[in-house]
Steps between C-alpha positions, in 0.01 A plus 500: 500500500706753740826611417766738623541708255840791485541762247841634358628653183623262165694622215247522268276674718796769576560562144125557397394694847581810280208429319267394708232487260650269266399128435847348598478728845101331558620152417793506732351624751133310486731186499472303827796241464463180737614136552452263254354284690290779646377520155419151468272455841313812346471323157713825319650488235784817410295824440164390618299760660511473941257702729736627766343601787703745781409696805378807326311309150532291258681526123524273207862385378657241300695210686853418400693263590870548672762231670576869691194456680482269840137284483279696705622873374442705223651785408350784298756817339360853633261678297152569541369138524685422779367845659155389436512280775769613751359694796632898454608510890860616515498449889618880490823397252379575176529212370234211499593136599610323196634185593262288641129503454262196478298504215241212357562420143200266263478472182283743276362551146526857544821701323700799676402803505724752352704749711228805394230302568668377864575893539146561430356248747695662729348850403785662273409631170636347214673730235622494163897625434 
């Protein structure tokens, strides 16, 4: 199903984006939060794995639901996932469009990937500290 999906920061993902390698920084921002009753047309239950699909590819995440959300949006926190499938055009402002992409999400059997191996898809190099 198509959704319109806008990106933004959360707490939690403000406090771990110091660490951007951690497991509280990957869940929080590999967390697609939508309607309830969103959810329940997909057959989701909290924390079951989506496909989302944007303009620029596709990423696994985990589906959440929020009474924040309006039925028909989702909202994803900045990080990496989010940047997997937002188009990099900055329309010469340096900053990409954020706010309102449609993306397809489905149900899948397949986990996230972690943020190295996103980084690596991507063609970073993944290090150790």
């Amino acid at each position: 199903m198509t959704y319109l999906m806008v990106t933004g920061r959360t707490v939690t993902q403000g406090v771990t984006v110091e660490n951007k390698t951690s497991v509280d920084y990957a869940e929080e921002t590999s967390t697609c939060f939508m309607h309830e009753f969103d959810m329940l047309e997909l057959g989701l239950d909290d924390r079951n794995a989506i496909l989302v699909t944007g303009p620029c590819g596709e990423v696994v995440m985990r589906a959440v639901a929020s009474v924040e959300v309006e039925m028909g949006t989702v909202f994803v926190p900045y990080g990496p996932y989010a940047n997997h499938i937002i188009d990099a055009d900055t329309h010469s402002t340096g900053m990409p469009d954020f706010k309102s992409h449609e993306v397809e999400i489905e149900p899948t059997d397949k986990e996230p990937k972690t943020v190295h191996k996103l980084m690596e898809d991507l063609g970073g190099l993944a290090y150790d500290r």
